[in-house]
C-alpha positions in Angstrom: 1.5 -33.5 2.8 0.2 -33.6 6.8 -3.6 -33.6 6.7 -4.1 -35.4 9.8 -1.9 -35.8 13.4 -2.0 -39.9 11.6 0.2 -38.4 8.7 4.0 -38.2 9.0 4.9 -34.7 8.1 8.0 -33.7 5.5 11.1 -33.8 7.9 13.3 -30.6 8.3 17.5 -31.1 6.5 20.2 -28.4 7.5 19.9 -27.8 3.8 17.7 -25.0 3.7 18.2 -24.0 0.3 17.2 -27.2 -0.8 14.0 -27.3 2.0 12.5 -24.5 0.5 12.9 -25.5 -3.0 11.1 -28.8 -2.1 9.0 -27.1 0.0 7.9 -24.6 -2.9 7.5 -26.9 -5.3 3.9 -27.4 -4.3 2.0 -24.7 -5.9 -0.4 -24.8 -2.8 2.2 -23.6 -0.4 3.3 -20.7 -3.1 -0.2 -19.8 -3.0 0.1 -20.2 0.8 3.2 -18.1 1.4 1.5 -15.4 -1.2 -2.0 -15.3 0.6 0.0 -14.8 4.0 2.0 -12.0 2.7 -1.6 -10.0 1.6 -3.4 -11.3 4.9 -0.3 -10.2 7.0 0.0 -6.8 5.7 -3.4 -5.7 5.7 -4.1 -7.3 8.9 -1.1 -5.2 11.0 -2.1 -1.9 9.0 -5.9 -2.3 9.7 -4.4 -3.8 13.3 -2.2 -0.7 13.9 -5.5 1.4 14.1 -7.5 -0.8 16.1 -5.0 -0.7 19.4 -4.4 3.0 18.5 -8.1 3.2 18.8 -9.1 1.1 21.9 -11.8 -0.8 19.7 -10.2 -4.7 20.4 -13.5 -6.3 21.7 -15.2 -4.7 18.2 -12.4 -6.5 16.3 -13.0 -9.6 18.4 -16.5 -9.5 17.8 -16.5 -9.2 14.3 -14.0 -12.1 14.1 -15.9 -14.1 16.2 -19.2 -13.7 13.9 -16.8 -15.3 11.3 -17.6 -18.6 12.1 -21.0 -18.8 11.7 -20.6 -16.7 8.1 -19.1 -19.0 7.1 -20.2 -22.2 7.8 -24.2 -20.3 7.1 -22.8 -19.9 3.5 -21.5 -24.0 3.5 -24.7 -24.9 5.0 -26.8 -22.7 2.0 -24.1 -24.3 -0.7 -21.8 -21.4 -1.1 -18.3 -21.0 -0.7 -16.9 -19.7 3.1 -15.5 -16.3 1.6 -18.7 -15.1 0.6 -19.8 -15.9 4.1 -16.6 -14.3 5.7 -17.1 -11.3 4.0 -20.8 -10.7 4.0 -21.5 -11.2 8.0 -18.5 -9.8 9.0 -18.9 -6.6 6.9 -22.6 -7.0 8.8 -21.3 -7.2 12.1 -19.2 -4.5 11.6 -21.9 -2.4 10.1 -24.1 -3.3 13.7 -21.6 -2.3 15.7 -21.1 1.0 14.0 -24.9 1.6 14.1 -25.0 1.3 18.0 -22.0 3.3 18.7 -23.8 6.3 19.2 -25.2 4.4 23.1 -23.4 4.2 25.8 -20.6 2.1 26.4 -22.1 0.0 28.7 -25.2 -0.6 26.2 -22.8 -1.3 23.2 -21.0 -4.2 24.9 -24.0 -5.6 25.9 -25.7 -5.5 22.6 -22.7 -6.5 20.8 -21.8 -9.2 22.8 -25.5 -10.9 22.7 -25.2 -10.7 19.1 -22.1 -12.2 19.2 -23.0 -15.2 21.5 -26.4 -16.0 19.8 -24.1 -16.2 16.0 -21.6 -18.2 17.6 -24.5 -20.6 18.5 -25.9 -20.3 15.2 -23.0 -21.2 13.9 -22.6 -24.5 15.5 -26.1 -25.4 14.6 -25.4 -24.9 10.7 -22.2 -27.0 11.1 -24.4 -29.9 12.8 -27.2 -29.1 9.6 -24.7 -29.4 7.6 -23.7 -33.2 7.6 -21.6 -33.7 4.8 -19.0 -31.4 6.5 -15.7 -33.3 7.6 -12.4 -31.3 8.0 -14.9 -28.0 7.7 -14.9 -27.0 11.4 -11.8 -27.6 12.0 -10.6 -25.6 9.0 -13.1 -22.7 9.7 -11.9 -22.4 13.1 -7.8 -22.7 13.4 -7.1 -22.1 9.5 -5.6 -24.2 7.1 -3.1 -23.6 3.7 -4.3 -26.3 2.4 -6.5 -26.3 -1.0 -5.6 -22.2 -1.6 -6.3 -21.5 -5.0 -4.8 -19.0 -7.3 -8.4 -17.4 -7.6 -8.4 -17.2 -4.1 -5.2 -15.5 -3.6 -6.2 -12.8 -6.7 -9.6 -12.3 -4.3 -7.2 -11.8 -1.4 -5.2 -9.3 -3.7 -8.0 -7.4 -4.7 -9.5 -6.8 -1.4 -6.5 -5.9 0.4 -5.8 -3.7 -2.2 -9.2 -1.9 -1.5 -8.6 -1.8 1.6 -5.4 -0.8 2.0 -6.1 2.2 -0.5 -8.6 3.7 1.4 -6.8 3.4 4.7 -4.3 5.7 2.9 -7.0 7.6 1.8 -8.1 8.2 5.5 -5.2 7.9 6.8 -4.2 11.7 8.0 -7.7 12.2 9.5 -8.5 9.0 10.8 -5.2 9.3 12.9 -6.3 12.3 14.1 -9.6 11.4 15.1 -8.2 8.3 16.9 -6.0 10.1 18.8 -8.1 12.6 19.9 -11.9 12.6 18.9 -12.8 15.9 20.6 -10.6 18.3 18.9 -10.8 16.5 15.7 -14.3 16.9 15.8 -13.9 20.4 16.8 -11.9 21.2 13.6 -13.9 19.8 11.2 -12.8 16.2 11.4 -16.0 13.7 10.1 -15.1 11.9 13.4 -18.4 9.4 13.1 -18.2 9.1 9.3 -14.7 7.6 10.0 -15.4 5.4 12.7 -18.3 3.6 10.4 -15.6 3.8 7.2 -13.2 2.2 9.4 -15.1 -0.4 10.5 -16.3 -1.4 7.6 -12.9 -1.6 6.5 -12.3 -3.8 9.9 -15.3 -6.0 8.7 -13.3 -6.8 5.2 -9.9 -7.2 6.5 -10.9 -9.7 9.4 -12.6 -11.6 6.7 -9.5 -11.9 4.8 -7.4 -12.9 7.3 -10.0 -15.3 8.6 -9.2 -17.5 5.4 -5.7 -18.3 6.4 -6.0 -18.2 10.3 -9.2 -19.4 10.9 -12.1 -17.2 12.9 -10.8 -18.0 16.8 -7.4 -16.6 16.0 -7.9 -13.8 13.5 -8.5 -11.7 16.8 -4.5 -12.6 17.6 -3.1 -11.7 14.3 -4.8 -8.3 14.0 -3.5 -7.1 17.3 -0.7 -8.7 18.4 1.9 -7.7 15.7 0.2 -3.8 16.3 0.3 -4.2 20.1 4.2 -5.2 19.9 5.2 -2.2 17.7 3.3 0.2 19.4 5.1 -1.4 22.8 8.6 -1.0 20.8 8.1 3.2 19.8 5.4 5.6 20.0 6.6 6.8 16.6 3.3 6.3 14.3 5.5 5.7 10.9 8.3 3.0 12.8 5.2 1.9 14.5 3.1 0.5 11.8 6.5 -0.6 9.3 7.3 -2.9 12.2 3.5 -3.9 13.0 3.8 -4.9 9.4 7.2 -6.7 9.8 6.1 -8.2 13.0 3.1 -10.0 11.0 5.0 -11.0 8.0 7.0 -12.9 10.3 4.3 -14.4 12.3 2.8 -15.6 9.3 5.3 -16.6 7.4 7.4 -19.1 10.1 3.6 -20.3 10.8 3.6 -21.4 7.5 6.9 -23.2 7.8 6.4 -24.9 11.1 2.6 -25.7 10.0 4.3 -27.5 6.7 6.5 -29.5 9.0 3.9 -30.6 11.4 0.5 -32.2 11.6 -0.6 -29.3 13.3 -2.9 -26.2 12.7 -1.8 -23.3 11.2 -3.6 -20.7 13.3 -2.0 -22.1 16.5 1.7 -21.7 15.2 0.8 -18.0 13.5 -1.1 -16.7 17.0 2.2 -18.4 18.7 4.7 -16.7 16.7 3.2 -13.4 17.7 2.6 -13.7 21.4 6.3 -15.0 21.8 7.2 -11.4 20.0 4.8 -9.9 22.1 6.2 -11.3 25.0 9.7 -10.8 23.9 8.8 -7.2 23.6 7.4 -6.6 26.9 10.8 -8.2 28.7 13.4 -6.6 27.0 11.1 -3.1 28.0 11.1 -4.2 31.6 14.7 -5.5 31.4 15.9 -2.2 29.8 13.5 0.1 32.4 15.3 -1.7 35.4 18.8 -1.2 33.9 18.0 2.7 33.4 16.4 2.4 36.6 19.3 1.0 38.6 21.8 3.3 36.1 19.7 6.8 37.7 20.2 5.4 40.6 23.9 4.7 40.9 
């Protein structure tokens, strides 16, 4: 298997029965395809509420303090997920706590924060010397090496997660759609925006595991951006953000078998070429209705 640009990669037959049978007979790419499957659905549900909410530089924030998480908990001997989880669920926590400021005061906070971990976390991988492919790993992702303990982990907490989003659902969309007259009627508006990003915190840690923590930030938002450019339609909406990242991950994790390359570039590529997609045929079908009014 590619570990390295030096290592020739499987090649791709026209057989593609017989590609994915070779191609699954390493239980580390099972474990692969079934870890993407949990990250990619609980990344486009949490996803779906964070463009619906207008809180992507929180989401980028707490992916960014990712990084230094998780090489902290290398540096102190642990394994990355603890450190995933623990200072992303933190950062999230932060940023909830300092909501109640001004916008202008948030951002500034929370982007200090995030700027002095991001250092802290490239001092903790230069501590740390007997880390090799770790940076590279932590950073743009990797399938390599995942574990079926891992992917039950992965199960569990995307479980959680999910089932309190369902949970929250109903109100939550309210809220996000409009605070004031949620708020109005009775809504816990603030106790759901601290729930929320909690539940932010956990999923980004998740997803950090296959993507890495630089392009977590693309796989929570793109898929969600691209079905809420497709149909307004909450329900459609979030089936297809859900589709969208499925996809994403899933061909990331082909092309990333088949080439030396990281697996967080092909996933975050995947996405902004649907993305993209999306936005054209929008602007190609708004200047043919366009041109059809005008006739």
């Amino acid at each position: 298997m590619p570990l390295s640009a030096d290592v020739i990669p499987p090649s791709w037959s026209w057989n593609i029965v017989a590609d994915f049978q070779q191609m699954w007979s390493y239980p580390f790419m099972v474990n692969a395809f079934r870890a993407g499957a949990i990250v990619a659905v609980v990344a486009a549900v949490t996803g779906w509420f964070v463009v619906l909410r207008r809180q992507t530089f929180a989401a980028h924030t707490v992916s960014a303090v990712a990084f230094p998480g998780a090489a902290g908990a290398v540096l102190l001997g642990f394994g990355a997920a603890y450190g995933y989880f623990t200072l992303c669920v933190a950062a999230a926590l932060v940023i909830a706590a300092v909501r109640g400021g001004g916008d202008g005061e948030e951002s500034a906070l929370t982007g200090t924060v995030q700027a002095f971990l991001l250092a802290c976390g490239f001092l903790f991988i230069a501590l740390y010397r007997g880390l090799l492919e770790g940076p590279q790993a932590i950073l743009f992702g990797t399938f390599l090496g995942i574990t079926t303990t891992q992917v039950t982990v992965l199960l569990c907490v995307g479980i959680a997660v999910l089932a309190v989003l369902a949970l929250i659902g109903r109100p939550l969309l309210f809220a996000s759609v409009d605070p004031r007259v949620a708020a109005a009627r009775g809504v816990p508006v603030r106790a759901l925006s601290v729930v929320f990003l909690v539940l932010l915190g956990a999923a980004t840690a998740e997803a950090s595991q296959i993507t890495g923590t630089l392009l977590v930030f693309a796989l929570m938002v793109m898929p969600a951006a691209t079905a809420r450019a497709v149909t307004a339609r909450p329900a459609v909406s979030l089936a297809l953000a859900v589709l969208f990242s499925l996809t994403a991950i899933w061909m990331g994790l082909i092309a990333a078998y088949y080439a030396p390359y990281p697996l967080g570039f092909f996933v975050t590529s995947f996405a902004f070429s649907g993305y993209v997609l999306t936005l054209g045929v929008r602007a190609l079908h708004g200047s043919l209705s366009s041109r059809g009014v005008a006739a």
